[in-house]
C-alpha positions in Angstrom: -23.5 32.2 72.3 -26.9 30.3 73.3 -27.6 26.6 74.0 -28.5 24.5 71.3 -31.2 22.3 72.8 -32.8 21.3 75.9 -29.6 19.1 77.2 -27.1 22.2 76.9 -30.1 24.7 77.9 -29.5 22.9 80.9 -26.0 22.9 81.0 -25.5 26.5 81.0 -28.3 27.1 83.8 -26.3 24.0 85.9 -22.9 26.6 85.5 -25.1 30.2 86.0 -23.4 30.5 89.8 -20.0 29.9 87.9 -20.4 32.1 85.1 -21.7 34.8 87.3 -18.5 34.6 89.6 -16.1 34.8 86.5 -17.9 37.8 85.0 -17.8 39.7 88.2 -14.2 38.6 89.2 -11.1 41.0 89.5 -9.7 39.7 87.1 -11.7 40.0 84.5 -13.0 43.7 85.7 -9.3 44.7 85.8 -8.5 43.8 82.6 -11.3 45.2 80.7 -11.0 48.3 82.7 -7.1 47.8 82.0 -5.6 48.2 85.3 -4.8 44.8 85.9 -1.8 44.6 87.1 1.0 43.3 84.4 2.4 40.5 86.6 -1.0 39.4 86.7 -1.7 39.0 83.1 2.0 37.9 82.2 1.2 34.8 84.7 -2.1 34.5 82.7 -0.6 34.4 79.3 1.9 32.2 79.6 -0.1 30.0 81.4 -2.6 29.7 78.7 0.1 28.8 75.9 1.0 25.7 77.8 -2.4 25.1 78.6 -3.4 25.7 75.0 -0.8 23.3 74.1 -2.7 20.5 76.1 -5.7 21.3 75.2 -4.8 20.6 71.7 -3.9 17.0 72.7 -7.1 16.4 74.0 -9.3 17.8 71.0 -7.2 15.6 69.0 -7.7 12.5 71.2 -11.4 12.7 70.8 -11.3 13.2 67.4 -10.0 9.4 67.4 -13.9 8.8 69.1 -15.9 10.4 67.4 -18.5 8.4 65.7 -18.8 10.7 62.6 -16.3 12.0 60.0 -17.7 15.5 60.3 -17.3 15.3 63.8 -13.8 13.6 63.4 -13.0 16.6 61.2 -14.4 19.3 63.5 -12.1 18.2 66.5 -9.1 17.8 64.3 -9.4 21.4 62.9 -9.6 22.7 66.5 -6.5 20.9 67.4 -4.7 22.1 64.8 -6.1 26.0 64.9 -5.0 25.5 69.2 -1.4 24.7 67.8 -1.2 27.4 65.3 -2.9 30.3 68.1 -0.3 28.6 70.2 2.4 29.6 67.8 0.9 33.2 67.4 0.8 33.4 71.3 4.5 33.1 71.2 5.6 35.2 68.1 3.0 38.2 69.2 1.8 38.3 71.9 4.4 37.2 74.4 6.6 40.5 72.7 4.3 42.7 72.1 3.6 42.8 76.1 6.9 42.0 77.2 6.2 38.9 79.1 8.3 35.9 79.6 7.5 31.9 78.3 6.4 30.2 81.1 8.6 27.0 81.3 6.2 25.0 83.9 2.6 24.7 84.6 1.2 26.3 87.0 -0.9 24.3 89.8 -4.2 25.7 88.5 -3.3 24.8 84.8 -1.5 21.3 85.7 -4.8 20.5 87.3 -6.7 21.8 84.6 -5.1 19.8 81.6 -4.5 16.8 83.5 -8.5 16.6 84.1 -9.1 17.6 80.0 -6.1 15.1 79.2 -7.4 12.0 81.5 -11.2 12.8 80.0 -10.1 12.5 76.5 -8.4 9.5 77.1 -10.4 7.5 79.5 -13.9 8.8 79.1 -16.6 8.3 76.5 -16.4 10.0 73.5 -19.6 11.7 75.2 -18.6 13.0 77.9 -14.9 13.9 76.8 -16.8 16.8 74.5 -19.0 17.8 77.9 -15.8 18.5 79.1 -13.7 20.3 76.6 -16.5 22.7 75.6 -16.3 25.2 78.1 -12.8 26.0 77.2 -15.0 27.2 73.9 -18.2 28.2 75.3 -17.6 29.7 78.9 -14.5 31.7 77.4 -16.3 32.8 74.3 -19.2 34.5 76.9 -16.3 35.7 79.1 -14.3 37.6 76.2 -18.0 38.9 75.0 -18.2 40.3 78.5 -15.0 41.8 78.9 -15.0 43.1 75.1 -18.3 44.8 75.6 -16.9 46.9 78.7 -13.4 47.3 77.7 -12.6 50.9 78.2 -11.1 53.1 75.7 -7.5 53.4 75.6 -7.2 50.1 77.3 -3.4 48.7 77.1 -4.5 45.0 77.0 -6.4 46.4 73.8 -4.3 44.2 71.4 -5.3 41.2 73.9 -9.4 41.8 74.1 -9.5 42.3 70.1 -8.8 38.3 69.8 -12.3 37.7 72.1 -13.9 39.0 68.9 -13.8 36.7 65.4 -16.3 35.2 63.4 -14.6 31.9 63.0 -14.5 31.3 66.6 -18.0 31.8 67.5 -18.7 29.6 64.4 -16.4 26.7 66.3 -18.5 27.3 69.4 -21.8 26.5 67.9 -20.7 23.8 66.1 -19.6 22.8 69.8 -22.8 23.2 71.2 -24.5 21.7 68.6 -22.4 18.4 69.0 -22.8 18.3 73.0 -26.1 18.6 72.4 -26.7 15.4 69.5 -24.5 13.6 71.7 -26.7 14.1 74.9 -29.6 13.0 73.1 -28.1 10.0 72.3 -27.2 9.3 76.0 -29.5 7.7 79.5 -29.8 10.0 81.9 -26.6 8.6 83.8 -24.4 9.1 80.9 -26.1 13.0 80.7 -25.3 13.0 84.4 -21.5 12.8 84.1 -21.6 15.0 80.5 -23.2 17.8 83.4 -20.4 16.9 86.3 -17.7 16.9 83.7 -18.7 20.8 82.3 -19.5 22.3 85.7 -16.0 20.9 86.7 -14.6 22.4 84.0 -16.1 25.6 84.5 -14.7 25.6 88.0 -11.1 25.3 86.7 -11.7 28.0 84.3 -12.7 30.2 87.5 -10.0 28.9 89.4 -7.1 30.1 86.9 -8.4 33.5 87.2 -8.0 33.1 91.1 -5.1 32.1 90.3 -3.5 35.3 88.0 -5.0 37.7 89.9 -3.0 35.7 93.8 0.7 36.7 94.3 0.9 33.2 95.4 2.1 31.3 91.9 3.5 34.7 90.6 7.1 34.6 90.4 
């Protein structure tokens, strides 16, 4: 998924270090080669339900500032596909690879949604989007990379298929696209914070992975 403009050209240059960390990190190399080990992605996907769960909140709280019915639209769809993938999370997946609901957030994930949360709430409508998309556009880049070397016979198979759908790489770019209208509406200190607020997020993104592939959080 490219940039859609100078401003998030410049995003995704200000987040290459980041990028090139998660793409090379075990956990992503272990699960597209499929030997990661199943403690390690039980801690991942239950951690991402309750995280998707929060995520929803705040894609629904900027919906309520946005400035444009389209765009109102747009963030409300995504909040309500994030409860619905939610639900599929736990009727699926959770079975399928025998992994257990997580009943409290993890420090990585509490950090994570609190920052998405407080953004949504507190922060301009502006940079609030700066800081949800990489949930959308890091991860989209991140499941590319992981489909495209998944070996054959892979038993987190089921799992990699979801990186792959036309409707999500259709919300991304509609994503972009917004970051990007909104950036050129902006002064450069308000493009400042839209830039601190992604490269933080990437970092959390980064740091969840740390976190699945530690013994430390893994009961």
């Amino acid at each position: 998924m490219k940039a859609e403009g100078k401003f998030t050209e410049s995003l995704w240059c200000s987040i290459e270090t980041i990028y090139t960390d998660l793409i090379k990190h075990p956990f992503v190399n272990q699960l597209a080669k499929g030997t990661l080990p199943h403690q390690c992605f039980a801690h991942y996907l239950s951690q991402d339900i309750l995280y998707i769960r929060d995520d929803s909140k705040a894609l629904e709280n900027i919906s309520k500032k946005a400035t444009e019915s389209a765009e109102q639209a747009f963030f409300r769809s995504l909040a309500s596909d994030g409860i619905a993938i939610e639900q599929e999370l736990h009727n699926y997946f959770l079975k399928s690879f025998n992994v257990l609901e997580a009943k409290t957030k993890s420090p990585a994930i509490e950090e994570y949604t609190r920052f998405l949360i407080e953004h949504s709430e507190k922060s301009t409508y502006h940079i609030a989007a700066a800081a949800l998309l990489p949930c959308f556009w890091v991860y989209n880049k991140v499941g590319e990379h992981i489909f495209t070397h998944a070996q054959e016979n892979n038993v987190y198979q089921k799992w990699i298929d979801t990186y792959q759908g036309g409707e999500y790489e259709d919300y991304t770019k509609k994503f972009i696209q917004i970051v990007e209208r909104l950036a050129n509406n902006s002064n450069d200190n308000e493009k400042k914070l839209m830039q601190e607020a992604f490269s933080h997020s990437t970092m959390f993104e980064l740091n969840f992975f740390e976190e699945s592939i530690s013994n430390i959080y893994i009961k």
